[in-house]
C-alpha positions, 0 to 999 in steps of 0.5 A: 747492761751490755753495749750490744744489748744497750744499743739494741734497747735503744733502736726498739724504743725510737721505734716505739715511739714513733709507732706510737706518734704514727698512730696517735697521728692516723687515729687524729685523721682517722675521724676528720676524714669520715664523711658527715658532722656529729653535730648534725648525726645527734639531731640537735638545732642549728643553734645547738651545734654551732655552740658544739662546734665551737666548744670542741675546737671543729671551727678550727682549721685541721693543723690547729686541731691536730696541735691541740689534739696531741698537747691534750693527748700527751698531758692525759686530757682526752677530751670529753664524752659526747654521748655516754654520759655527757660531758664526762672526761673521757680518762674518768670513762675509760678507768672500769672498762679498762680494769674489766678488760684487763682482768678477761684479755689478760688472764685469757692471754696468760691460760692461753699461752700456757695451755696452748704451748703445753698441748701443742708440745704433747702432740708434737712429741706423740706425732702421728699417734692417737693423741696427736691426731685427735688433738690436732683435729681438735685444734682445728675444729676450734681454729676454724670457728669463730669466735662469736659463734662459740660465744653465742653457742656458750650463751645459748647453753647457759641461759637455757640449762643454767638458768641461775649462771649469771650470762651477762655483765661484767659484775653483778648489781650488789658487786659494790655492798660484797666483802671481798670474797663475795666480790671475787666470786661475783666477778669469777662466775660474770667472767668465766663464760666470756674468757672461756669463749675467748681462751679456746681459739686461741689455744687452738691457734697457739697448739698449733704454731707450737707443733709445727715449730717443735716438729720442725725442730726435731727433724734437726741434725743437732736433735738426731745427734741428742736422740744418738747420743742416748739422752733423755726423752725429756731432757731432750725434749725440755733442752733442745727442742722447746727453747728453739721451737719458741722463737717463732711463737714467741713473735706471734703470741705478740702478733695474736694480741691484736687479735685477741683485744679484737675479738675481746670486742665481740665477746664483750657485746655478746655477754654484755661485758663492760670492758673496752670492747663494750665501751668502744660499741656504745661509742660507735652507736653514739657517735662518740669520736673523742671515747672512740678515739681514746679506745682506738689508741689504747687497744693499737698501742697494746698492740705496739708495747707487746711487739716491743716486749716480743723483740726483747725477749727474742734478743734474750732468746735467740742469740743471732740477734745480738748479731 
């Protein structure tokens, strides 16, 4: 490995880390600072939630608490579920949830990503054309939604012209007793609705970071000297102006992740999809601070590892950085 890579490497990951102790730190004080006590908010006897308080550690002082919080933390204990199933460890909670969300943000990130650059490419290089007119009005037409209201749109359509599409869940009820092929229908038909409602802003805002950036490019001087040296369209178009036009997107397709594991949130609830999002809305409703907690955490660190991975790739992409 480089020397200049090996350094650059280095700074990154002690800036991770301490993001990510930043953010394990707000997410502690996040909770103790919000007014009201759990233990009164769930209606239990005075009795009743004494014994809470003492069996979650909240008669400690908040250094004490905060100590706790982080050795549980870091040894993968995240506590125990106050609402959602009593008792339970909320890592067993977090296990299917998790798994669901991966399936619907990651394969939307991955189609987003590629049809996004791949359309915002066609009509940048068909500028002020038909195709770059009516893509671009497309393309904001779908930025400007938002994504609820597509999704309930979806929803409507669905349930009332569709009526055998399956609108709701993130698998069926007999998804455990299918062979494997039954069980990656089942799950393709539960998720086609909700990605669908998540993929279509985000190609609309990833079409049009790409345009801007390729058009940009193109006006450069080192692009009017390819187009006079009498060279391909597409060689042009593949060798020059796209590696320069995606540095920028490449910054922020990072940023849009957060975006995106939020507006999963919605989506999630809206077709009853039981990832994350979902999961964090029934916490919400029961109170739950330790689940809440957990999923605050994994959804900002996501944020945090794919900046990472984004200022790696633009050390790789973009030679000033080695700089």
């Amino acid at each position: 490995m480089p020397e200049s890579l090996r350094r650059y490497v280095g700074k990154r990951v002690v800036y991770l880390l301490v993001t990510i102790f930043l953010i394990l730190s707000f997410n502690f004080l996040l909770f103790r600072v919000m007014p009201g006590d759990i233990t009164k908010m769930r209606g239990v006897g005075e009795d009743t939630g004494m014994m809470m308080r003492e069996y979650y550690g909240l008669n400690n002082s908040v250094p004490v608490q905060y100590i706790h919080f982080l050795e549980q933390t870091l040894t993968g204990h995240l506590g125990k579920s106050l609402s959602y199933r009593k008792g339970s460890e909320v890592s067993t909670l977090l296990g299917p949830p998790l798994t669901n969300t991966l399936i619907l943000v990651g394969s939307g990130t991955i189609i987003s990503i590629a049809a996004g650059i791949y359309l915002g490419r066609v009509t940048a290089w068909h500028r002020g054309k038909s195709v770059d007119k009516i893509g671009s009005g497309f393309f904001l037409i779908f930025y400007c939604m938002p994504t609820f209201l597509f999704a309930l749109v979806l929803l409507q359509i669905f349930a009332v012209y569709v009526p055998n599409w399956p609108v709701r869940g993130a698998t069926g009820p007999d998804f455990d007793s299918m062979n494997i092929v039954g069980k990656l229908e089942d799950r393709i038909l539960h998720t086609l609705l909700p990605l669908f409602a998540l993929v279509i802003e985000s190609v609309a805002s990833f079409s049009i970071i790409v345009r801007s950036s390729l058009i940009d490019v193109m006006t450069e001087e080192y692009m009017v000297t390819a187009v006079a040296k009498g060279l391909d369209s597409r060689s042009i178009l593949r060798n020059h102006a796209m590696p320069n036009a995606m540095l920028p997107v490449v910054t922020v397709v990072a940023m849009n992740v957060g975006w995106i594991l939020s507006g999963s949130i919605m989506i999630e609830v809206i077709f009853s999809y039981q990832g994350l999002g979902f999961l964090t809305y029934k916490a919400v409703l029961g109170y739950d601070y330790p689940l809440l907690q957990a999923a605050f955490m994994l959804e900002a660190v996501a944020v945090v590892l794919a900046n990472f991975i984004a200022d790696l790739m633009l050390f790789r992409l973009d030679p000033r950085v080695k700089l």
